[in-house]
C-alpha positions in Angstrom: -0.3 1.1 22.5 -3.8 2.2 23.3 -5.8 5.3 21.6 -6.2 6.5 25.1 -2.2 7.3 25.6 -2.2 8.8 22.2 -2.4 13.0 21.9 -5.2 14.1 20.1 -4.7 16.2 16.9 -7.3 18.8 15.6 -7.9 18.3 12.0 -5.6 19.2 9.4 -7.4 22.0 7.9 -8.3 21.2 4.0 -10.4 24.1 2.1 -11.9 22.7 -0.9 -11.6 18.9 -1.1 -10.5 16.3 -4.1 -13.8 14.4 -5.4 -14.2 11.1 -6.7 -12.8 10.6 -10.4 -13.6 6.8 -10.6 -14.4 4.0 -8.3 -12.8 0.8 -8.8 -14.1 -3.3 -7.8 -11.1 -5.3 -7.7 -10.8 -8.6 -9.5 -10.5 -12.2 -7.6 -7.1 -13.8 -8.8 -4.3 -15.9 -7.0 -0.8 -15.4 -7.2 2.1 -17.3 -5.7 1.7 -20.9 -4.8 -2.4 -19.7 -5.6 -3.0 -17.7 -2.7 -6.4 -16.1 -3.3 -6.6 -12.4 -3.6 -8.0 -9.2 -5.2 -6.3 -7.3 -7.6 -7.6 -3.7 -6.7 -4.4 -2.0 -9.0 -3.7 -3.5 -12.2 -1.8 -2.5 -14.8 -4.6 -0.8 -16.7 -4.1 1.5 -13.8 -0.6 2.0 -13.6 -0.3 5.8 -15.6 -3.1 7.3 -13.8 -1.8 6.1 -10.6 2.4 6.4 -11.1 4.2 6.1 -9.2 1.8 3.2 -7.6 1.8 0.0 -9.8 -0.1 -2.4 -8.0 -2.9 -2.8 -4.7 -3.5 -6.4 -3.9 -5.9 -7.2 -1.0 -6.3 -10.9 0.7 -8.2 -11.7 3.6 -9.6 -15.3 4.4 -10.4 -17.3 7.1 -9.6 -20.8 5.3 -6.4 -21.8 5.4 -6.4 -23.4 2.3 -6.9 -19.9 0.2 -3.8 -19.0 2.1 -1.7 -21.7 3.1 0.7 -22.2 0.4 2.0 -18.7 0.5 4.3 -17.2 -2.1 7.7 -19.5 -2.3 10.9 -18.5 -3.8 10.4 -15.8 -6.7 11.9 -12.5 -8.3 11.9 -8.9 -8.4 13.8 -5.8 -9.9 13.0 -2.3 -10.1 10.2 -1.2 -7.5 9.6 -1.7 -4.1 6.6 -3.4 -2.3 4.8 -2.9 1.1 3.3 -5.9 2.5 0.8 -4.1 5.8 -0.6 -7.2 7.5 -3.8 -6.6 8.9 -4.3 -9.9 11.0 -1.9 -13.1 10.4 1.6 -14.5 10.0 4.1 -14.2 7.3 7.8 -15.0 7.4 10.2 -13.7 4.8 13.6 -14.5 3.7 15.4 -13.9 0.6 18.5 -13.1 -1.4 20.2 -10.6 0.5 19.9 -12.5 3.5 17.0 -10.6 5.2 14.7 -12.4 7.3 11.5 -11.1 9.2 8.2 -12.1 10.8 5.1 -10.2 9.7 2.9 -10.0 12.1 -0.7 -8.2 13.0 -0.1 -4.7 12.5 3.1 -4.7 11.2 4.3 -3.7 7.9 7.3 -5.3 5.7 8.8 -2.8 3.0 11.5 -4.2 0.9 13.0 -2.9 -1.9 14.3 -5.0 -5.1 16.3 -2.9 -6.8 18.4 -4.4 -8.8 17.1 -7.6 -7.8 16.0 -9.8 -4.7 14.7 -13.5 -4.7 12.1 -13.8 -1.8 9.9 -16.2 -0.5 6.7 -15.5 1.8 5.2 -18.2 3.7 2.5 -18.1 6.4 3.3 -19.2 9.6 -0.2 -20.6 10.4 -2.4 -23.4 9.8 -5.9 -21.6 10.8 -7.5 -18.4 11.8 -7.7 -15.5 9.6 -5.1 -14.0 6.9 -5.6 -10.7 6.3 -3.4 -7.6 4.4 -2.3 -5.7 1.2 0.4 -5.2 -0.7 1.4 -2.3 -2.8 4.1 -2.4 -5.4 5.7 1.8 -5.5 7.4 2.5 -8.3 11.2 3.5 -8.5 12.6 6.0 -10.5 15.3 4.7 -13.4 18.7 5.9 -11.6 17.0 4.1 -8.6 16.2 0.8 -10.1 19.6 -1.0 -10.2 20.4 0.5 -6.6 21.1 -2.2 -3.5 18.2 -4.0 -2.3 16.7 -2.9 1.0 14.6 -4.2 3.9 12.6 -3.3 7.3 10.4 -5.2 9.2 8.5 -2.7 11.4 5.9 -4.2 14.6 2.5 -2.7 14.8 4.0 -0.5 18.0 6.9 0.5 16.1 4.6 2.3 13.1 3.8 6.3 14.1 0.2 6.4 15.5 -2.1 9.5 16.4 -5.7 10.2 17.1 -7.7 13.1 15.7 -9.9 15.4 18.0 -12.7 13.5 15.8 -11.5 10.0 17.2 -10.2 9.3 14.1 -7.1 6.6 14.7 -4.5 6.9 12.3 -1.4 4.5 11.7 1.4 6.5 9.2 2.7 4.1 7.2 4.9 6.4 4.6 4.8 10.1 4.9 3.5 13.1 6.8 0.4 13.7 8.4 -0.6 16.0 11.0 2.4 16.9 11.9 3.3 12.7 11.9 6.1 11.3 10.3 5.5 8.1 9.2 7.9 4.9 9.5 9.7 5.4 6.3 10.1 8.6 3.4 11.4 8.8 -0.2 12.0 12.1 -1.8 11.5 11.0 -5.3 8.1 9.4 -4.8 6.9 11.2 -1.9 4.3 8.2 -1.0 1.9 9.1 1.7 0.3 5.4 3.3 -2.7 5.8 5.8 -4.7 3.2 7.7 -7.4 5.2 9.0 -10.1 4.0 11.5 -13.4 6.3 11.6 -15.8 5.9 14.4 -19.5 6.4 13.5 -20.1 10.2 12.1 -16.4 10.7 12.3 -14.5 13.0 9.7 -10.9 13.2 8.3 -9.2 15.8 6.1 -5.4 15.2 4.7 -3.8 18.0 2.7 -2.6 16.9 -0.3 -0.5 18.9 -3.1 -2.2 19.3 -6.0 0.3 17.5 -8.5 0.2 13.9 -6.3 -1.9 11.3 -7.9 -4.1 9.6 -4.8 -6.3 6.8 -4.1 -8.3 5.5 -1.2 -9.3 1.9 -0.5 -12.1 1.1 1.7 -12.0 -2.2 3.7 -14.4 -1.9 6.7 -17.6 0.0 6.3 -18.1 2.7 3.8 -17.0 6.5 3.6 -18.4 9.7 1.3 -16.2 12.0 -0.3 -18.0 14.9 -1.2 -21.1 13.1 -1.2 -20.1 10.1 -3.0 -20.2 7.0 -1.2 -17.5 4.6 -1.7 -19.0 1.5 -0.5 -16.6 -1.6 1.1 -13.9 -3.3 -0.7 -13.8 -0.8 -3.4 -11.2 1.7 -4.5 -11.9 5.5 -5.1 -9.7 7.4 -7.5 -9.1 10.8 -6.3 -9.5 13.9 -8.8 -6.6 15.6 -9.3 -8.2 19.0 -9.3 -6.1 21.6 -9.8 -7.8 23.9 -6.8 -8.2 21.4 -4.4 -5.4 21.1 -1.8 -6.5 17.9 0.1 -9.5 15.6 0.4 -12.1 15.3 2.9 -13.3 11.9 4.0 -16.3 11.0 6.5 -18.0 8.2 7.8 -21.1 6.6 5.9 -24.5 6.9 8.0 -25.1 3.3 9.9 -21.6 2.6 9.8 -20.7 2.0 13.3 -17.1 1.9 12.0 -15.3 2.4 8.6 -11.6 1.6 7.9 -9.6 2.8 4.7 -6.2 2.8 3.2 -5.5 6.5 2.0 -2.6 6.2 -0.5 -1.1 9.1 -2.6 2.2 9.9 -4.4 4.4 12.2 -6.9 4.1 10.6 -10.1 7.5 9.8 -11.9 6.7 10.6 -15.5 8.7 7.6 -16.6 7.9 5.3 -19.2 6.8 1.5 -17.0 7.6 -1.4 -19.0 6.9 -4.5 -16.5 7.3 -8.1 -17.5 5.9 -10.5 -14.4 7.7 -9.2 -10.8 9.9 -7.1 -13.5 9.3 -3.1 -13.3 11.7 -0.9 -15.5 11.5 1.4 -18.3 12.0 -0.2 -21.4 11.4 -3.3 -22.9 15.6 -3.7 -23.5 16.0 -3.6 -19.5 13.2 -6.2 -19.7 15.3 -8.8 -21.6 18.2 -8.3 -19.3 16.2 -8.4 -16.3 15.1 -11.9 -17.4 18.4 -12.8 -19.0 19.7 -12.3 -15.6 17.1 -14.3 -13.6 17.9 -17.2 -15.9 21.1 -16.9 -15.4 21.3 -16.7 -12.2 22.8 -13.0 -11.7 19.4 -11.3 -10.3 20.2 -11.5 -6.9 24.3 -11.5 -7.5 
């Protein structure tokens, strides 16, 4: 769908914005069958953040940081959202779900009481390019039945601000947009924001949600901090601020940012691998079951 067809939204009107707590430089790492990709979330990060436990950005144009994908492996107790930028991924797993992720489409699956899943890219060359963020569950949720949608870049709630801000809702509200999925307990809110040159964005946000923003095009400032590209920017949870305001870096003919926020669980995380529960007890089972062969039963 083009911008042009898509209403334009005044701002969301914020009065006194979040600031910068703490910016962040993921690390390089690999996962899977070694897929190269940065860890922007680790676990260091996983209190401050609740109920988000994990950002991983990958982007290459070499096949062979890419190729191999992620075959056959585990999960139990959270829920992941793979948002593919550019690039082909196919999924299958346990629970016999099967999808093709594809540019501008987003995979959200959740474990639950256990999934095995493989991820493989369906191309030899061009450029791979996405994130994945692992969202907590709370404990009567983490033994539910596992879930899965793949949603198309045209299927995924879109507006455009007075500003020319383009905005994809991934998970929440914004501007009166409801984005492609909800969940009550964590309340996640997932933007992908596009800001033309001198462009500004505001996004109410309740005071008690823990928030984030990642920066993968450009740069942005937040109350006069500049959070340069490929970096993520903890949000303040300031107790008078009811949303943050976000604009475009000078010279930046175009910045684009992942604006992420939830309510924080106040559970204890105890997490083992692709294992996320809330003590070290369901731990041991979780892995007693893998071996066993009753995760994904």
């Amino acid at each position: 769908m083009s911008t042009d067809t898509l209403s334009r939204i005044p701002s969301a009107a914020v009065s006194r914005s979040r600031t910068v707590e703490q910016l962040v430089t993921g690390r390089p790492t690999s996962d899977g069958a070694g897929v190269k990709l940065t860890r922007v979330l680790s676990q260091p990060l996983q209190h401050r953040l609740d109920p988000f436990l994990m950002l991983d950005a990958f982007g290459s144009d070499k096949a062979d940081d890419y190729i191999a994908g992620f075959p056959d492996h585990p999960h139990r107790g959270f829920e992941t959202v793979t948002y593919m930028i550019a690039g082909r991924m196919l999924h299958r797993d346990s629970a016999g779900h099967e999808g093709l992720l594809e540019n501008g489409g987003v995979q959200w699956m959740t474990a639950g009481r256990g999934v095995i899943h493989s991820e493989i890219p369906q191309q030899e060359e061009g450029v791979m390019e996405g994130f994945q963020l692992w969202l907590n569950l709370p404990a009567k949720d983490k033994l539910s039945a596992p879930w899965y949608r793949d949603f198309a870049a045209a299927e995924l709630p879109r507006f455009v601000t007075e500003a020319g801000v383009e905005v994809t809702v991934i998970a929440g509200e914004s501007h009166g947009v409801t984005g492609a999925v909800t969940r009550e307990a964590t309340a996640p809110l997932y933007l992908d924001l596009h800001l033309p040159a001198d462009a500004s964005f505001s996004q109410p946000l309740p005071a008690g949600q823990n928030a984030f923003l990642y920066v993968y095009r450009g740069a942005l400032k937040v109350e006069g901090r500049t959070v340069p590209v490929r970096n993520m920017a903890i949000l303040a949870n300031e107790a008078d601020s009811d949303g943050v305001l976000l604009e475009g870096a000078e010279g930046m003919e175009e910045t684009r940012a992942l604006l992420i926020a939830g309510r924080p669980l106040g559970e204890p995380i105890a997490q083992y691998g692709p294992f996320v529960m809330n003590t070290e007890q369901e731990i041991y089972q979780a892995v007693a079951d893998y071996r066993a062969g009753r995760l994904a039963a």
